[in-house]
C-alpha positions as CSV (number, residue, x, y, z in Angstrom):
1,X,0.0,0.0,0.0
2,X,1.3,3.6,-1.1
3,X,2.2,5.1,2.2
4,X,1.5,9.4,2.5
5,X,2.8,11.6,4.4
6,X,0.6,15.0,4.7
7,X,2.0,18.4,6.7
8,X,-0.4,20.8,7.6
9,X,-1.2,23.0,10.4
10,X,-5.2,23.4,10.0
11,X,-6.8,20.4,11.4
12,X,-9.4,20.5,9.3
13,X,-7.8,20.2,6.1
14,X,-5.4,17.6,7.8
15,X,-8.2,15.2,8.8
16,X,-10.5,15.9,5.6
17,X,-7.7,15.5,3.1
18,X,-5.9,12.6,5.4
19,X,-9.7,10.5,5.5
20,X,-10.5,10.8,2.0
21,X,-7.1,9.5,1.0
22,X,-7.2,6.5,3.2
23,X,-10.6,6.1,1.4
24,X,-9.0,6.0,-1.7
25,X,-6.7,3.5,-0.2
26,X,-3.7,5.0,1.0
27,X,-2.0,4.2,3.7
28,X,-1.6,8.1,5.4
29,X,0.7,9.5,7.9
30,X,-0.2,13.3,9.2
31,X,1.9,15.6,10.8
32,X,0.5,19.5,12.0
33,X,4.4,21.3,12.1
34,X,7.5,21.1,9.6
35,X,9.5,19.4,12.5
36,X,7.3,16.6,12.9
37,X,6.8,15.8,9.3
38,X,10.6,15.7,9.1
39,X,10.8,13.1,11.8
40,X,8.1,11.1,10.2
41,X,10.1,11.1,6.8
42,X,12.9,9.4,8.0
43,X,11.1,7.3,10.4
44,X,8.1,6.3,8.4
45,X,9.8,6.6,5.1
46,X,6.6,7.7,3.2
47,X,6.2,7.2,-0.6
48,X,5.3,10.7,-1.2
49,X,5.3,13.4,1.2
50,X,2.1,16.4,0.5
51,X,3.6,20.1,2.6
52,X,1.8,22.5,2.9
53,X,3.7,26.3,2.7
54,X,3.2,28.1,5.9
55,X,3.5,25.5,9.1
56,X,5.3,26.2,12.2
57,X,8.3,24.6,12.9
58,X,9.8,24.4,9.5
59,X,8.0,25.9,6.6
60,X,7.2,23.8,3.6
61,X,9.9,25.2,1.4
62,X,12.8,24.4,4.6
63,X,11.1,21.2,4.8
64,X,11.6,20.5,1.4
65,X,15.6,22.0,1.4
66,X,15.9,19.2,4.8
67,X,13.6,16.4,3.0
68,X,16.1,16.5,-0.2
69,X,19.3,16.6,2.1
70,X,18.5,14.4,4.7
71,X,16.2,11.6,2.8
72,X,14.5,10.2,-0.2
73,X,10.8,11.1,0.5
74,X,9.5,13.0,-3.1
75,X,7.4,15.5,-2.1
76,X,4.8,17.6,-3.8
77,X,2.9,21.1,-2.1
78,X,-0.5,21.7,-1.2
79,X,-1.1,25.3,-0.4
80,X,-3.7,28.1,-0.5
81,X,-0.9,30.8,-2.3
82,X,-0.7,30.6,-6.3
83,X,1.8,32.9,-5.8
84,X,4.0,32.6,-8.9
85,X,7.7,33.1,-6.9
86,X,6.2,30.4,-4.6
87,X,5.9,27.9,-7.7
88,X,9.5,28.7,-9.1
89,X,10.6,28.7,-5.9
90,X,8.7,24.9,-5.4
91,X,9.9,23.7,-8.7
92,X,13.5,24.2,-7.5
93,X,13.4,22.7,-4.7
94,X,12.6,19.8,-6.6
95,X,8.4,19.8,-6.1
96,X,6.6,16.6,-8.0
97,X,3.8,18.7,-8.5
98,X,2.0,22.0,-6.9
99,X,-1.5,22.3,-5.6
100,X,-3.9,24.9,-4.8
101,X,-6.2,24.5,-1.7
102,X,-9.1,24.0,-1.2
103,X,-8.7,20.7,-2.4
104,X,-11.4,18.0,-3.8
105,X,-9.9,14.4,-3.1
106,X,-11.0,12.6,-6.0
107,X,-9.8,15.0,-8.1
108,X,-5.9,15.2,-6.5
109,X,-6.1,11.5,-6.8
110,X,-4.8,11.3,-10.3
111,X,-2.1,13.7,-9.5
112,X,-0.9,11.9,-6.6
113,X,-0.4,8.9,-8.8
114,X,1.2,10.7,-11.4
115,X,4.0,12.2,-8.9
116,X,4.5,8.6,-7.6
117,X,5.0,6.8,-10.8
118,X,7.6,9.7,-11.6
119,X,9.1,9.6,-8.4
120,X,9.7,5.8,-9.2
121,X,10.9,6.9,-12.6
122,X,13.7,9.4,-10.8
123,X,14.4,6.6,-8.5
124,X,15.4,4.2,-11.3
125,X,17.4,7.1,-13.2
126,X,19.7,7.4,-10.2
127,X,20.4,3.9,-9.6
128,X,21.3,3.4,-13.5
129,X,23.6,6.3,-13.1
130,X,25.4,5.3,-10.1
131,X,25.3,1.6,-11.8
132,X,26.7,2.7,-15.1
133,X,29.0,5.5,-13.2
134,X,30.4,2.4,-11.0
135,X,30.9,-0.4,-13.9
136,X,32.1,2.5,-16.2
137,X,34.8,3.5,-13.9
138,X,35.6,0.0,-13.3
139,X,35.7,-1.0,-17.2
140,X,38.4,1.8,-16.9
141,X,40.6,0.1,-14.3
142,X,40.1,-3.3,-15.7
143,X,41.5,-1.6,-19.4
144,X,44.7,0.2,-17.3
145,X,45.1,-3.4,-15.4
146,X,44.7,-6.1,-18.5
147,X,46.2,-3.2,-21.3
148,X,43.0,-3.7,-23.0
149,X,40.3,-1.6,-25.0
150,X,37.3,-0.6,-23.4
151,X,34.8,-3.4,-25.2
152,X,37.7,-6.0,-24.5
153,X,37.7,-4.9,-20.8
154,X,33.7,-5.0,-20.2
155,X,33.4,-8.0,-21.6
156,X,36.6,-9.8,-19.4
157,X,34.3,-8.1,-16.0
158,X,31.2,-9.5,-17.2
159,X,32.9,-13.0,-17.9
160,X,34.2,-12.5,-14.6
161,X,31.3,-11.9,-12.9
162,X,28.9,-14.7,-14.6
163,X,31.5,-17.3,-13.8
164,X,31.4,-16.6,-10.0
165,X,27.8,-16.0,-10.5
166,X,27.5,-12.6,-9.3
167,X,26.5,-9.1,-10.2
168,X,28.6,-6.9,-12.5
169,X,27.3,-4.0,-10.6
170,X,28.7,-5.7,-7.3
171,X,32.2,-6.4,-8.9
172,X,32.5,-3.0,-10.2
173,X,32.1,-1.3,-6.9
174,X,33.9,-3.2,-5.3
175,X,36.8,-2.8,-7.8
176,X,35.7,1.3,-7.4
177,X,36.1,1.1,-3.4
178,X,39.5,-0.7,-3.4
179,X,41.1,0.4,-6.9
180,X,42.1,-3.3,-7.4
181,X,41.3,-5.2,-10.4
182,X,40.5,-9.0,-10.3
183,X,43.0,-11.3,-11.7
């Protein structure tokens, strides 16, 4: 089950918006202050995390500057300014997506869903990069180690790493953290 996180001071809002999302079938976490919603990320670990601006505590936009240092939560905001520096300023913090209260649940649904399929998307961009960033810098190794070219080198790791039946990904890193090449 997708697990939310929602920040907001006003109770009402919390509750309505926190109820008709676990009616829609989401597994919600609520928080009323910044502070509390960033103790929740990085306990709870949330799927997607919905700020509103103003809060005490932290505001939304220093929860987002923490939420991007200090975890992986995506985050998108929900607030009752359409304020146009708010946006660009919500779009560089890194912001899925930007809401204006009041809000009708059915209709933030789709949105919600949207944000957490590109979240996912993000997610698997930055583990191909630190993947290919890994095996590319170990390919390199491997060709100063064996005096090979770069296909010539890959394709020695990979051999390497089917024959002891593990990961190439694994090898490489290792290779990365140590600076040795296999034999």
């Amino acid at each position: 089950m997708v697990k939310l996180l929602i920040a907001d001071d006003d109770r009402v809002v919390l509750f309505t918006l926190a109820e008709g999302l676990r009616e829609a079938g989401f597994d919600v976490v609520e928080a009323r202050d910044g502070l509390r919603a960033l103790a929740l990320c990085r306990s709870e670990q949330p799927d997607l995390a919905l700020l509103d601006l103003r809060m005490p505590g932290l505001d939304g936009l220093e929860l987002a500057r923490r939420l991007r240092a200090e975890t992986t939560v995506p985050f998108l905001f929900f607030t009752a300014y359409d304020d146009e520096e708010l946006v660009q300023q919500a779009v560089k913090l890194g912001a899925l997506g930007y809401l204006v209260k009041p809000l009708d649940v059915p209709r933030i649904v789709p949105m919600l869903r949207a944000a957490l399929a590109r979240s996912q998307e993000f997610d698997g961009l930055r583990a191909a990069l630190h993947s290919n960033r890994s095996i590319g810098t170990a390919v390199g190794i491997a060709m100063r180690a064996w005096n090979l070219d770069q296909q010539a080198a890959f394709e020695r790791l990979r051999k390497y790493a089917r024959d002891r039946s593990a990961k190439l990904e694994n090898i490489a890193r290792t290779m990365v953290e140590t600076g040795v090449c296999p034999e």
